[in-house]
C-alpha positions as CSV (number, residue, x, y, z in Angstrom):
1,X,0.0,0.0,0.0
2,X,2.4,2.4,0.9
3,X,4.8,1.5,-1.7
4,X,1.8,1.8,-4.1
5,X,1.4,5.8,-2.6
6,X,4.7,7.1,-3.0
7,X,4.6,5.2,-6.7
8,X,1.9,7.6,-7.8
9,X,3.4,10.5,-6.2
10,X,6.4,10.0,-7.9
11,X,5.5,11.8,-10.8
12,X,4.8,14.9,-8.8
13,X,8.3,15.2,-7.4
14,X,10.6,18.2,-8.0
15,X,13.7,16.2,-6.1
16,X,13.9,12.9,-5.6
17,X,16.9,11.1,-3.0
18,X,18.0,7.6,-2.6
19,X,20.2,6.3,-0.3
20,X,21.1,4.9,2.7
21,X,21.5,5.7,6.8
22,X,24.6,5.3,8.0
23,X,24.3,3.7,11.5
24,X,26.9,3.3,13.9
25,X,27.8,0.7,16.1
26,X,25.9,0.5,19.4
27,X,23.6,3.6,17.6
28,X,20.0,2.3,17.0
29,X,20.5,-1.1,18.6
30,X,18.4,-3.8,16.9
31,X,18.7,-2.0,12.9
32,X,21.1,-3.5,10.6
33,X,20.1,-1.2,7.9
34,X,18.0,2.0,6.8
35,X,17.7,2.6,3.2
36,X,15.4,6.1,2.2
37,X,14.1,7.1,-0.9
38,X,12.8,10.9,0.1
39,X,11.2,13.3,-2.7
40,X,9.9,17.5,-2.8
41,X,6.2,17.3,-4.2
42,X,5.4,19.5,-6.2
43,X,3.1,20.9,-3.4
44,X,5.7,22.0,-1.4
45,X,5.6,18.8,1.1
46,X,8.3,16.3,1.6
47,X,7.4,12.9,1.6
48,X,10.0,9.7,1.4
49,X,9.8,6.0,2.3
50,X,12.0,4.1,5.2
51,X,13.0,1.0,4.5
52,X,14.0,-0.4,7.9
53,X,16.1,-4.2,8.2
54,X,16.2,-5.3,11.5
55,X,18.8,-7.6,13.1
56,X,18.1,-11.2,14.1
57,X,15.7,-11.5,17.0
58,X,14.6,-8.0,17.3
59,X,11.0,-7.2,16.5
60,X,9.3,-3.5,15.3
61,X,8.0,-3.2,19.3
62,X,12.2,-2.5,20.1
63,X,13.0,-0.5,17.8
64,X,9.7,1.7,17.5
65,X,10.7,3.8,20.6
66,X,13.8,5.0,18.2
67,X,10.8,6.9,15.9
68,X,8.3,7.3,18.1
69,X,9.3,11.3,18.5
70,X,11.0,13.8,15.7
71,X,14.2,12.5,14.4
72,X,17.0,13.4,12.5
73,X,18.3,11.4,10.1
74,X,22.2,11.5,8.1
75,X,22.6,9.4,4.9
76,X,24.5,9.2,1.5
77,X,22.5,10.4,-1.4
78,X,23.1,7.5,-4.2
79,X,23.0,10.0,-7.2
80,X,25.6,12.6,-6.1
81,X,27.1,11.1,-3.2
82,X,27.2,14.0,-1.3
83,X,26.0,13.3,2.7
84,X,22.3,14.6,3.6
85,X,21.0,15.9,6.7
86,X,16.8,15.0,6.9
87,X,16.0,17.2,9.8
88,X,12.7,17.2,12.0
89,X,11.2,13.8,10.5
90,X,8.3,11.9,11.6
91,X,6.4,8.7,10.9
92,X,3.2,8.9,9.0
93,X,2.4,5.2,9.0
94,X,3.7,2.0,9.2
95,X,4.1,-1.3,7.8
96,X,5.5,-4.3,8.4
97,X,6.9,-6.7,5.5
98,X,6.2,-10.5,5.2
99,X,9.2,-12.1,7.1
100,X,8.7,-9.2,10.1
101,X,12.4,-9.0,9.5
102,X,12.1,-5.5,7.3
103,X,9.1,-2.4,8.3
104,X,8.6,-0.1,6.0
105,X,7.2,3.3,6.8
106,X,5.8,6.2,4.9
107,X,7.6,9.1,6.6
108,X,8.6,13.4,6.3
109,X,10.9,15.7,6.8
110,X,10.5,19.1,7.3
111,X,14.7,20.0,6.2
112,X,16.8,18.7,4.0
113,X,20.3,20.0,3.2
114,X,22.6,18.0,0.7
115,X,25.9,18.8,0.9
116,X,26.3,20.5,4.5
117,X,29.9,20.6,4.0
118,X,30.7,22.3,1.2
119,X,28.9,25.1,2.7
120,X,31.9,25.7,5.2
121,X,34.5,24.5,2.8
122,X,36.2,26.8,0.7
123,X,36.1,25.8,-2.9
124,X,38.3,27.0,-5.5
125,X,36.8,30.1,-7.4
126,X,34.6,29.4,-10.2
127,X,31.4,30.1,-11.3
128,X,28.1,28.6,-9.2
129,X,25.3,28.7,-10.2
130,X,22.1,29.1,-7.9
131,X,18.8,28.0,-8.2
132,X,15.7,28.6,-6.3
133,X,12.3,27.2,-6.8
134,X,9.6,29.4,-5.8
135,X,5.5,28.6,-4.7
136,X,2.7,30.2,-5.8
137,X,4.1,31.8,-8.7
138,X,1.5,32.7,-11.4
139,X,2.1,33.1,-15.2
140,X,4.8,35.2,-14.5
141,X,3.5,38.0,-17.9
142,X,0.5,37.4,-19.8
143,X,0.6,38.1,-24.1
144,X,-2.7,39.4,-25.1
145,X,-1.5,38.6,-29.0
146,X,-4.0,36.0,-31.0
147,X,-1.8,33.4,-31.4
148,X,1.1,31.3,-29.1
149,X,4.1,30.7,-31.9
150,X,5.8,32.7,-34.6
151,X,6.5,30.0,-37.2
152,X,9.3,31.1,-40.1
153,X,8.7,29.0,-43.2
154,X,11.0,29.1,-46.7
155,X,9.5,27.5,-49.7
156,X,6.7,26.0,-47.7
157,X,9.1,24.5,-45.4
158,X,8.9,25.2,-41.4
159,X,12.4,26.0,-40.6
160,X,11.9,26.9,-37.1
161,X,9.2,28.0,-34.7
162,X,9.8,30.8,-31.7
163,X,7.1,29.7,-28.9
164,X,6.0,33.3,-27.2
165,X,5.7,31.5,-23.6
166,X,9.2,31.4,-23.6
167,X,9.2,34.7,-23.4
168,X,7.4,34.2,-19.9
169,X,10.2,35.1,-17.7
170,X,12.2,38.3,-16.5
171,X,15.8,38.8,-16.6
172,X,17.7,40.8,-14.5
173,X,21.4,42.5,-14.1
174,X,22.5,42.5,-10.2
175,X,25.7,43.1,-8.1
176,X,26.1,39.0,-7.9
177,X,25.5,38.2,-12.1
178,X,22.5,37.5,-14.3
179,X,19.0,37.3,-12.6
180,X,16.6,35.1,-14.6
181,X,13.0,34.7,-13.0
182,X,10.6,32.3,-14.9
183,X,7.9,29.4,-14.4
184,X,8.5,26.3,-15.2
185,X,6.8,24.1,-17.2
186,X,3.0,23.6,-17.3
187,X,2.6,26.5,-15.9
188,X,-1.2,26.7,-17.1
189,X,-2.3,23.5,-15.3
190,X,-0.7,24.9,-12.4
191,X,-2.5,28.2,-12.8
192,X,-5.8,26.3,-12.9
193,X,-5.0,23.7,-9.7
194,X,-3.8,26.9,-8.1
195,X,-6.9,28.8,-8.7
196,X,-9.6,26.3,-8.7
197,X,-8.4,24.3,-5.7
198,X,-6.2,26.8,-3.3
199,X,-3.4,24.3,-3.7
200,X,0.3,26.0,-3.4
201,X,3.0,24.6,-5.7
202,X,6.1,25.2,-7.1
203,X,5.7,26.7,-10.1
204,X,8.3,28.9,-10.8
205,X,12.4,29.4,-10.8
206,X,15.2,32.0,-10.4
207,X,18.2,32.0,-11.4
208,X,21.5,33.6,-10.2
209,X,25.1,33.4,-12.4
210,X,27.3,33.8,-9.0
211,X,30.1,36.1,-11.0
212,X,32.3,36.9,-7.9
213,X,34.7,34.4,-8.1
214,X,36.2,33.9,-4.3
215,X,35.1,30.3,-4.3
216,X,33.4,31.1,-0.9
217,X,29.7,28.9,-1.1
218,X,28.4,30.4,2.1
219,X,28.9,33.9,1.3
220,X,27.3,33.3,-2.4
221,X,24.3,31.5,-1.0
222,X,23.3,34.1,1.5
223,X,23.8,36.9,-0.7
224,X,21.9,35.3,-3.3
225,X,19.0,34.6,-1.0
226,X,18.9,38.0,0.4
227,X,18.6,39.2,-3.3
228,X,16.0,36.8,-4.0
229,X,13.8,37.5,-1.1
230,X,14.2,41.5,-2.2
231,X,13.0,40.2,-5.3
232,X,10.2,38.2,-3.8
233,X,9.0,41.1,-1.6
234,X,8.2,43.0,-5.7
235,X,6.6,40.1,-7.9
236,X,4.4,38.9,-4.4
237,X,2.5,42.4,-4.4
238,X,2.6,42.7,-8.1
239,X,1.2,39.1,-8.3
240,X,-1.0,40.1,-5.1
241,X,0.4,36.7,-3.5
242,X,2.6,35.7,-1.0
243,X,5.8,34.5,-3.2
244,X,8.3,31.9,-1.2
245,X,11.7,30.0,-2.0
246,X,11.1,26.5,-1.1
247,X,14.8,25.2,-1.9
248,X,17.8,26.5,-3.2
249,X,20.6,24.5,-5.2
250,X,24.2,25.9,-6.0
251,X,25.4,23.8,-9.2
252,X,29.5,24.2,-9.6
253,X,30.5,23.0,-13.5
254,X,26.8,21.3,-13.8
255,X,27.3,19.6,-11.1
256,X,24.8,19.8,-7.5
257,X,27.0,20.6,-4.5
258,X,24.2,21.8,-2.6
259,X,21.0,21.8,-1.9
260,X,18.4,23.0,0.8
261,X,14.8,22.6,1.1
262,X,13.4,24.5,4.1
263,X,9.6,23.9,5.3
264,X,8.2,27.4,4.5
265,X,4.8,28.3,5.2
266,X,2.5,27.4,2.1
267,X,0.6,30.7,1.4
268,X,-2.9,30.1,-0.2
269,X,-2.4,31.2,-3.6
270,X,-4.6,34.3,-4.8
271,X,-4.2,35.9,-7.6
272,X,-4.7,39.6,-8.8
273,X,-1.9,41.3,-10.7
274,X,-1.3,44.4,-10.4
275,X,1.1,44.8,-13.5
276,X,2.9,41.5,-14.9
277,X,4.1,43.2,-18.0
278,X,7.0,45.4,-16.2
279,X,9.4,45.5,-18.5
280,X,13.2,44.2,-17.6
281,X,14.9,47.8,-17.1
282,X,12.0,48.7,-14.9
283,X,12.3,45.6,-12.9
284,X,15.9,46.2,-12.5
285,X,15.5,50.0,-11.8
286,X,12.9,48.6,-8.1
287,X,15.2,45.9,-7.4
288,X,18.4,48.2,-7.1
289,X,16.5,50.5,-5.4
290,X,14.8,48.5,-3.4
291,X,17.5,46.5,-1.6
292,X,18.8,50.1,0.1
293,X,15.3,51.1,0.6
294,X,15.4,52.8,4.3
295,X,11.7,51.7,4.5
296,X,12.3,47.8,3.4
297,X,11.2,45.8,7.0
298,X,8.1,47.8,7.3
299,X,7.1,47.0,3.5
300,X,8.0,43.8,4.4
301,X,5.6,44.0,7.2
302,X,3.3,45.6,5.9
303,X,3.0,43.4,2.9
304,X,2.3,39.9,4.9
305,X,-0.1,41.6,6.5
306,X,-1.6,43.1,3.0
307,X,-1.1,39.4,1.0
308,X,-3.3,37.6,4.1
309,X,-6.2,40.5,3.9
310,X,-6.5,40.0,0.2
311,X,-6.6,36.4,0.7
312,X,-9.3,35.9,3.6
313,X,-12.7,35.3,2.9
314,X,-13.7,36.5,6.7
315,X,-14.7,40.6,6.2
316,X,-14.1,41.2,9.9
317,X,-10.6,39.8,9.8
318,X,-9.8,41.2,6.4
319,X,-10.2,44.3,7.7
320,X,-8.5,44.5,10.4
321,X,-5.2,42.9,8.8
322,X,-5.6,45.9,5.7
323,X,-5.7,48.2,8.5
324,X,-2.6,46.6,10.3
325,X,-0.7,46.6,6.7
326,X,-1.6,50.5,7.0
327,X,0.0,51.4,10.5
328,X,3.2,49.0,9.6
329,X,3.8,51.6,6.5
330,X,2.7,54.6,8.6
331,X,4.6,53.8,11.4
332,X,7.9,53.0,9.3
333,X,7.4,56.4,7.2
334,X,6.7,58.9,10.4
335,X,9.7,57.4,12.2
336,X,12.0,58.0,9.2
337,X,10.7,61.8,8.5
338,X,10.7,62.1,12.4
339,X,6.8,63.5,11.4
340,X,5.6,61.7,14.2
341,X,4.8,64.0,16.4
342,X,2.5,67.4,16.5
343,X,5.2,68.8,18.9
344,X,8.4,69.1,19.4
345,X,10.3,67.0,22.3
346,X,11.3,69.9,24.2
347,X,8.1,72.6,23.1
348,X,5.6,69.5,24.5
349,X,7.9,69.2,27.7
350,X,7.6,72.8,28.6
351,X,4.0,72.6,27.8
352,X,3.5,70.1,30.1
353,X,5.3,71.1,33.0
354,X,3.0,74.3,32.7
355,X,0.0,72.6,32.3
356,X,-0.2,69.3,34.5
357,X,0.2,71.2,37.7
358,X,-3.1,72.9,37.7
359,X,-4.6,69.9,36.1
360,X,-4.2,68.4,39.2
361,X,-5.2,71.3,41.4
362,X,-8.4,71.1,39.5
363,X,-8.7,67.4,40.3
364,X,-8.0,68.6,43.9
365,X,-10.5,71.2,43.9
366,X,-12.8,68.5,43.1
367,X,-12.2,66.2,45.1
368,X,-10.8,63.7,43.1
369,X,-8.1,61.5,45.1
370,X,-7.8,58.3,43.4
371,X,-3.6,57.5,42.0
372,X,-5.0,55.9,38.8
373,X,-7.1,58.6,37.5
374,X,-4.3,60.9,38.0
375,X,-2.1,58.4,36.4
376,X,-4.8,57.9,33.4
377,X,-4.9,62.3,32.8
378,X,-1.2,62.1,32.9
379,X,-0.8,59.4,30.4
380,X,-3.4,60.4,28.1
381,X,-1.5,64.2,28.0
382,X,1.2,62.6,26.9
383,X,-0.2,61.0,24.1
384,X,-1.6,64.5,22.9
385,X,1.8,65.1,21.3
386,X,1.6,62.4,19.2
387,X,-0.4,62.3,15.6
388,X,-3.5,60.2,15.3
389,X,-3.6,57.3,13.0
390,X,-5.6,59.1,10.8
391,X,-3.7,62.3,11.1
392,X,-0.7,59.9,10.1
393,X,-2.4,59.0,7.2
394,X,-3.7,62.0,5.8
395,X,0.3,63.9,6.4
396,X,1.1,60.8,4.4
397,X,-0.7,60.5,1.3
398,X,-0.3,64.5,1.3
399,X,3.6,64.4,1.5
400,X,3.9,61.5,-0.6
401,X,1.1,63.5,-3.4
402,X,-1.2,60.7,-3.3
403,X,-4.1,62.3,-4.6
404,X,-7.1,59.1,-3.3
405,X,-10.4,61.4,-4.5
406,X,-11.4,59.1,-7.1
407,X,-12.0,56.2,-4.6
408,X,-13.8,58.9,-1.8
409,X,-11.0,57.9,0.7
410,X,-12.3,59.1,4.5
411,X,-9.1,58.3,7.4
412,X,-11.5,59.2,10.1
413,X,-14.4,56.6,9.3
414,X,-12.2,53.5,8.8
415,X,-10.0,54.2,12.2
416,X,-13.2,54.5,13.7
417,X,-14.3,50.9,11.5
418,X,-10.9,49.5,12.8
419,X,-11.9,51.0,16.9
420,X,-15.4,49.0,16.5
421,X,-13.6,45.7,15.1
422,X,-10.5,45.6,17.9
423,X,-12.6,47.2,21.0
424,X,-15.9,45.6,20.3
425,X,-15.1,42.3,18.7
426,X,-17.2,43.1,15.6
427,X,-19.0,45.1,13.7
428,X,-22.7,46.2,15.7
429,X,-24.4,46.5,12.7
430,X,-23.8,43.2,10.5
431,X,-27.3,42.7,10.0
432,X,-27.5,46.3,8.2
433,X,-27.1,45.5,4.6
434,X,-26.7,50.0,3.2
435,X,-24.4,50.0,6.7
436,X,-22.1,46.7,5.4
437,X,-22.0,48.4,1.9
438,X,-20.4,51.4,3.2
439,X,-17.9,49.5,5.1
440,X,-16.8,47.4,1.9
441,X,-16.6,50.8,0.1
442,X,-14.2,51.9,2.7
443,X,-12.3,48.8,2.7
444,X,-11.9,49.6,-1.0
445,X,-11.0,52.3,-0.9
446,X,-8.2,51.3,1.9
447,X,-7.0,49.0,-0.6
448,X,-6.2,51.4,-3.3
449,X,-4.8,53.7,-1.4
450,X,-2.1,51.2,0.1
451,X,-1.5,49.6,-3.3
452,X,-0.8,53.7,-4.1
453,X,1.6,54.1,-1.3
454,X,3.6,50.9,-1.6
455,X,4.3,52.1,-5.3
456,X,5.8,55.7,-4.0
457,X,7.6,54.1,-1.3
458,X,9.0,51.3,-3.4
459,X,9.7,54.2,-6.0
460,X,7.5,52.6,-9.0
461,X,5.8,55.2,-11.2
462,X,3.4,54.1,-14.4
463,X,0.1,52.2,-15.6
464,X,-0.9,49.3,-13.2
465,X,-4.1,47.9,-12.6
466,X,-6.1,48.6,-9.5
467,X,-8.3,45.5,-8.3
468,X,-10.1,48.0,-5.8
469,X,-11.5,50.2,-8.8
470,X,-11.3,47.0,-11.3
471,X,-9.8,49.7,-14.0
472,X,-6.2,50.7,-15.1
473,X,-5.0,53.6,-13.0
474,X,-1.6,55.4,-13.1
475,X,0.7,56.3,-10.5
């Protein structure tokens, strides 16, 4: 049964190892032998089969205890014979075989890294190449032109045909070499599973030439990945979903001398594009400018929190999280222009020291003894000097020459929209249909006006298309 199962996933898998667990003597008493065949799904999920031989007299009840919790596992992949390092696993099922000598269980992992040691190993310079698969990549640009080939024919004779998908990708020029980002085959039966059924996959590559030549494979793979994830950050919100590597492979001469496959959270994939036909110099204009962007971890922020609103089906929570997207960017942008504040540090401290003295001979005047409502006037002047969110807002899309009038955008009614959902668990008038209407207009209208300030800030001006308004706008 089980060998039937990973049979019929076989032709789903993006990697596939083979090999076999190295056990050591007095390690694992009772096993003579582990062999593992261990695969990346196209899903994202790793799945692999154990075969487990035990020594003779020992049954599966000894040696169960071994797997009974996570375990790590070390082996010898057959095909490259590099060692790999299956990290976090755990037993799915089990079975045992006919002669109870041999069990067999269907098992996963949520790591695996092939090659561990060339990663601390100084090799000598050459070129590596680096690969990264990526989930919940859509068709990465769509060609609105009649037909899918170019065919050139001489005296009635096809000579060659140019295929326009494989113009489907976008290539860059960065610091480390050539950036290629592209989907991979069967892309449109991907597109469909993804939208029909929710289903992340890997459906999609990039590419990185590693031109730097000092032979050091730790240094290129963590500058490549903090390249990729800059780029990830710009296709996710013009795709309008959540973008993730899922492994990354460093090839030296065609050859694999690493790989790693991490267990990232699997996104639901939603799709909305703002703009897929960027053109390369555009692309490469962002990504340059993007990686020294002073306001990068709060768009970061901020777009998690954007992608899941997007995504949820529930209005309450979608919402909120648009409106927590919102402060992320506000707060990063205020801090950084020190616009913060309605007063100045030292203006509001003078102001004070005036002003909460007779405060509190007022409150004497009246009567009013208690330590906590002093504490409560004392802490709410203090928040006087600083902005309101949708103060913050407003100073925002004014220094930033937003101009939101087309989508009737009103600050004050969805922080008070946002006050009702986090103070009063929900909305207290769900059952008013005109009342909900206005709330979805506002959420709109939210929408477009974040989708307008991520473009500023990321420093993106031109057509794009504005799900909100469901027309073309320009920024």
């Amino acid at each position: 049964m089980i060998d039937e199962l990973f049979t019929l996933q076989e032709k789903d898998l993006t990697f596939l190892f083979l090999g076999e667990y190295s056990i050591q003597r007095g390690n694992l008493v009772g096993i003579e032998k582990i062999n593992f065949e261990l695969g990346l799904r196209r899903n994202g999920t790793i799945l692999g089969k154990l075969d487990i031989i035990l020594e003779h007299g020992y049954s599966f009840e000894e040696i169960r205890p071994y797997f009974s919790d996570v375990f790590n596992l070390i082996g010898l992949d057959q095909k490259t014979r590099l060692p790999i390092n299956m990290e976090r696993c755990f037993i799915k099922s089990w079975e045992g075989s006919s002669n109870d000598n041999e069990i067999t269980c269907l098992y996963s992992a949520l790591d695996i890294v092939l090659g561990k040691d060339n990663l601390t190993n100084n090799l000598s310079p050459s070129v590596f190449k680096i690969f990264f698969g990526l989930t919940n990549v859509f068709r990465i640009r769509n060609i609105d032109l009649p037909y899918g080939k170019f065919i050139f024919r001489t005296n009635d004779r096809i000579i060659g045909e140019w295929h326009l998908a494989d113009t489907n990708k976008v290539i860059l020029t960065t610091n480390l070499g050539k950036l290629e980002f592209y989907n991979y085959d069967n892309i449109d039966e991907n597109q469909k599973t993804m939208n029909n059924f929710k289903i992340p996959l890997i459906t999609a590559g990039i590419s990185i030439e590693y031109l730097k030549n000092n032979g050091n494979m730790d240094l290129a793979k963590r500058e490549a990945i903090e390249i990729v994830e800059d780029f990830l950050m710009l296709s996710s919100f013009i795709q309008s979903c959540k973008h993730n590597w899922k492994f990354v492979l460093v090839e030296k001469e065609d050859n694999p001398i690493f790989i790693e496959i991490l267990s990232t959270k699997n996104s639901i994939p939603f799709y909305l594009p703002l703009n897929d036909k960027i053109d390369d110099s555009t692309y490469n204009g962002l990504l340059a400018g993007f990686h020294s962007n002073k306001y990068k971890p709060n768009i970061a922020l901020a777009l998690d929190w954007y992608l899941d609103s997007i995504a949820n089906e529930e209005y309450d929570s979608k919402f909120l999280l648009m409106v927590t997207a919102l402060e992320c960017l506000l707060n990063g942008y205020h801090v950084e222009n020190q616009s913060e504040f309605i007063f100045a540090e030292e203006e509001f401290s003078s102001l004070q020291s005036k002003a909460m003295p007779k405060i509190f001979d007022m409150l004497d005047q009246l009567g009013i003894k208690e330590r906590e409502k002093f504490e409560r006037i004392k802490n709410g002047f203090e928040g006087l000097r600083r902005r309101t969110l949708a103060d913050k807002f407003r100073l925002m899309l004014k220094e930033l020459a937003i101009d939101c009038s087309d989508v009737r955008l009103k600050p004050g009614k969805i922080v008070n929209i946002r006050n009702d959902l986090v103070h009063k668990g929900s909305l207290t008038y769900v059952n008013d249909e005109t009342k909900l209407n206005k709330v979805n207009q506002e959420y709109k209208a939210l929408w477009s006006a974040i989708i307008r300030i991520f473009f500023k800030l990321i420093g993106y001006s031109g057509n794009y298309y504005d799900p909100a308004l469901k027309s073309f706008n320009n920024i």
